[in-house]
N, C-alpha and C positions, 0 to 999 in steps of 0.2 A: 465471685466469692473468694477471699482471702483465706489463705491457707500456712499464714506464717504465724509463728508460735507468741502469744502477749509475753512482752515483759512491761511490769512494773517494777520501776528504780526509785529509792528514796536516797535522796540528799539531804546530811543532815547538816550540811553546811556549817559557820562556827557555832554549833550545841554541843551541847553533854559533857561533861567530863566522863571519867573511862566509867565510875563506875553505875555514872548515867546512863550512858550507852551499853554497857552490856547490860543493865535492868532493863534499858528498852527491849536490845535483840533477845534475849528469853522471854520476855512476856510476848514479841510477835512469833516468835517462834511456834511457840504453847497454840496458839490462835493457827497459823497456818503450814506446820508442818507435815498435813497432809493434802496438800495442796498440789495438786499433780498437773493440771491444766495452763498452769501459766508462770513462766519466770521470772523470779525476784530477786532484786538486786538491792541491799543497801550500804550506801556509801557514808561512813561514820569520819571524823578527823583522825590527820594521821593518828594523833597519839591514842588512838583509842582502836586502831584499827588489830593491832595484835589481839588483844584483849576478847573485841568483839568474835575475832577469828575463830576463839578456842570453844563458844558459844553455837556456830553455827556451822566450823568445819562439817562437813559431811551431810550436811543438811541439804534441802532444796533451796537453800536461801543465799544466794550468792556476796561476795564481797565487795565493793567498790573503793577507790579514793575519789579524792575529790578534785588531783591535780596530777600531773606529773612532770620532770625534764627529760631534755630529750639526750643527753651525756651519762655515759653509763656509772661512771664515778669523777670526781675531780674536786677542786679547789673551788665550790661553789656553795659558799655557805647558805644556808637554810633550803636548800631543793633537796629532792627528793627522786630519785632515781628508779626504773621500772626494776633491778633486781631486787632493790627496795619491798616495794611496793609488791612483788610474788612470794618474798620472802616473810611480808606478814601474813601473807593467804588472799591477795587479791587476783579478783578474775577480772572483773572490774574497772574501768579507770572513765573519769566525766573530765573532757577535754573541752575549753572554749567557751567556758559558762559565760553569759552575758556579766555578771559580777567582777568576773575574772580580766576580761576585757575592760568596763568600766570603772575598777579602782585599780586595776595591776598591768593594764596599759600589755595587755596578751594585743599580739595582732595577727591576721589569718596567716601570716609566715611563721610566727613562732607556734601557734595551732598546728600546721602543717608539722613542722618539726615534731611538736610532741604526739601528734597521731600516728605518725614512723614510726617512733622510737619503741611507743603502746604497743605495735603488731609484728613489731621484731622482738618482742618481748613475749608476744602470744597473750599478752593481755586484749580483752576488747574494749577499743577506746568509744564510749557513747560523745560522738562529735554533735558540740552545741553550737543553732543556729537560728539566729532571730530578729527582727527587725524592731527600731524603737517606736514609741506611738508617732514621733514627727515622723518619721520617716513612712510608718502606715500614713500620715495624713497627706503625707504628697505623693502617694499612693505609688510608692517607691520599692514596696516587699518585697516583690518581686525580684527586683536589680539587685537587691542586699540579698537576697536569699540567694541567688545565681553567681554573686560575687562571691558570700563565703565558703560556698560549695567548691567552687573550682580553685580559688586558693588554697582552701585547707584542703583539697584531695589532690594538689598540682604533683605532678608524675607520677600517681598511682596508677596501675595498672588492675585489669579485671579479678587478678587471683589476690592482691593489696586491699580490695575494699570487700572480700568474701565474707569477713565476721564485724564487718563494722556496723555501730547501731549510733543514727541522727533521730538527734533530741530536736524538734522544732519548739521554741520556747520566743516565742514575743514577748519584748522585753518589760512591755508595759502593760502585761498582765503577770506578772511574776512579782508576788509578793504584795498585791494590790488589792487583790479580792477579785478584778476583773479577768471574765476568763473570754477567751475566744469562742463565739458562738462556735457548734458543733460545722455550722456552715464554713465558717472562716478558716476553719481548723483546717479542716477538708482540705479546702480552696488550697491554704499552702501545702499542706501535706500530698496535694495530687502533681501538683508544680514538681515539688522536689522528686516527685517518684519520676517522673516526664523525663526530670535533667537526669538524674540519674540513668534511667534509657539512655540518654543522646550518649552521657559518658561512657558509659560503662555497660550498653548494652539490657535489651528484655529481664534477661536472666538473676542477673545481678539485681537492676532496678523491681522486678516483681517478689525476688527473696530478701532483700533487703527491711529491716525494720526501721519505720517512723516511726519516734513516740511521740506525745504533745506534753508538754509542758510550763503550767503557766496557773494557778491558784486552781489546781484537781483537787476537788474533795469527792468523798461517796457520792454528795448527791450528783452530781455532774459528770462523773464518770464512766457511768453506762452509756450514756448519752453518747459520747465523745468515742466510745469504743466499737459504734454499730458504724461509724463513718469506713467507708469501704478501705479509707489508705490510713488508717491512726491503729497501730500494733501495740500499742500501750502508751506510758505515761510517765514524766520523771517529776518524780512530784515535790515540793519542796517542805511548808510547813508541814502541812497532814501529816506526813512521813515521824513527824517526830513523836506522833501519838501512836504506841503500837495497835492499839484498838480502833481509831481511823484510818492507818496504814490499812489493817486489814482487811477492811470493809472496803478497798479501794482494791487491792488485789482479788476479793474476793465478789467483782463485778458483775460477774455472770451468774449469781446466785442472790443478788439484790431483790 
């Protein structure tokens, strides 16, 4: 029986403008600010991230970005630094999106980097991790899933990965409609809890949270949540509707 605590993360990826996003974060607010059971996390664009802040500060509903570097300041035009990023009120940070990787050319060393730089920051970086459908068909998940683990965790140590949350997210069910049977979910989600063991030891690997991520709406959510290793869910579109959000965080009452 699993005894680690759900998060749900919503990515709002490029949506909203600010005063998009903060009509969002109030009307999910309104729906789930008495929500004591499960934690929630959403991550808005930067420019909207102050805004949204002043919305949900103190709230149960946590911050996210959607990116970070790993240079605390410098002569780097358009990134975006972790004092940044605590300075608008995140707790938050989604490091490694498959997106990220396939249009911005991220690779698991610059992952690595930015997941350091997230937890010397004391932000918690949700490390994404996922394989593409070819890469499912030569039935490869596996190796890709073992590769970007040990690359993006390379020199962590057991007390380094204590507030870390992986996002497994197949990359060809993301934004497709197709989701990973509840089986398949599993299947990778027990793999990574396993490697995690070998790395990092029992402890770590059994406190540690999976989420799955990959076209989660309400209906498919419960489903995906009874699997013994899936802790929640980093959801993409849904996420944009506060009243779908909701009904997704609010799983165990469906």
């Amino acid at each position: 029986m699993k005894n680690r605590r759900p998060l749900i993360a919503g990515n709002w990826k490029m949506y909203k403008t600010i005063p998009e996003a903060v009509q969002t974060a109030k009307t999910l607010l309104d729906i789930v600010k008495y929500e004591k059971d499960t934690d929630i996390m959403i991550a808005p664009t930067f420019t909207a991230l102050s805004s949204v802040n002043t919305i949900i500060q103190d709230s149960n509903i946590g911050l996210g970005a959607q990116n970070i570097f790993w240079e605390t300041e410098g002569a780097y035009t358009g990134e975006i630094s972790p004092d940044m990023l605590l300075s608008a009120g995140c707790k938050y940070v989604i490091i490694g999106h498959s997106e990220r990787r396939q249009y911005f050319n991220e690779t698991d060393e610059t992952v690595n980097k930015k997941i350091k730089a997230a937890l010397q920051a004391e932000l918690i970086p949700v490390f994404c991790i996922g394989e593409t459908e070819n890469e499912r068909k030569l039935k490869k998940t596996f190796s890709v899933l073992d590769n970007q683990i040990k690359k993006g965790l390379k020199d962590f140590s057991t007390n380094d990965v204590n507030n870390l949350v992986i996002a497994y997210e197949p990359v060809w069910a993301i934004g497709t409609g197709l989701t990973a049977t509840k089986e398949q979910a599993q299947e990778a989600h027990n793999y990574i809890r396993n490697l995690l063991n070998e790395l990092f030891g029992k402890d770590i690997a059994n406190g540690l949270r999976i989420l799955y991520g990959g076209s989660v709406k309400p209906n498919n959510i419960k489903s995906l949540m009874e699997m013994e290793d899936i802790d929640g869910a980093l959801v993409g579109g849904a996420s944009l509707d506060a009243e779908s959000f909701a009904k997704i965080i609010k799983f165990n009452k469906n």
